[in-house]
C-alpha positions, 0 to 999 in steps of 0.5 A: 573143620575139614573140607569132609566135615562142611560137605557133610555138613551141608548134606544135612543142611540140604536134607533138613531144607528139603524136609521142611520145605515140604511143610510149605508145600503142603500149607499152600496146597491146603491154603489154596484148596480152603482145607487139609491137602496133602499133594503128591509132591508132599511125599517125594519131598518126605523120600528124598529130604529123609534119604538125605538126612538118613545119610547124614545121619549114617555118616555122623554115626547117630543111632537114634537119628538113624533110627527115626530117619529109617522109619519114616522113610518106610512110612513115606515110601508106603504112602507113595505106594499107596497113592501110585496103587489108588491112581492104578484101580481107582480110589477106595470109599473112605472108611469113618475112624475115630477122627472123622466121626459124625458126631464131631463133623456133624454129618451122618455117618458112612458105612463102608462101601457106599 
């Protein structure tokens, strides 16, 4: 293997270590709150291991990894969006959806804007 190929190599090695690190993060935020937590830090680390590996992936010439790799950092620079305008003007009322219904959480059900 060439000296290019093991820098490659563990490019892709430290973009897929930054993107499942996130997962821990995520578990202990959530372990130490006794409930579902996503921290802000989640999402940077969702940027920045898939730029990472987008990299990787442009270099290896995977058009299927490039392709998911693309996507999601799109979806993961929109939640960065969206959590920076939310600390701007304050957070927005949460609206009921299918996940949430009060059948399955045993609260009455929210209307939009209360």
């Amino acid at each position: 293997m060439s000296t290019t190929e093991t820098i490659w190599l563990g490019i892709g090695f430290l973009g897929q270590g930054i993107f499942f690190a996130r997962w821990v993060v995520q578990w202990v935020a959530s372990e130490r709150n006794a409930e579902s937590r996503v921290p802000i830090v989640f999402w940077y680390m969702s940027v920045i291991g898939g730029l990472i590996t987008l990299a990787y992936a442009i270099y290896r010439r995977d058009p299927v990894f490039i392709a998911g790799q693309s996507v999601g950092s799109f979806v993961y620079l929109r939640n960065l969006m969206l959590i920076s305008r939310a600390q701007r003007t304050g957070p927005r009322a949460p609206v009921e959806g299918p996940a949430l219904s009060s059948r399955s959480t045993g609260a009455p059900p929210r209307v939009a804007g209360e």
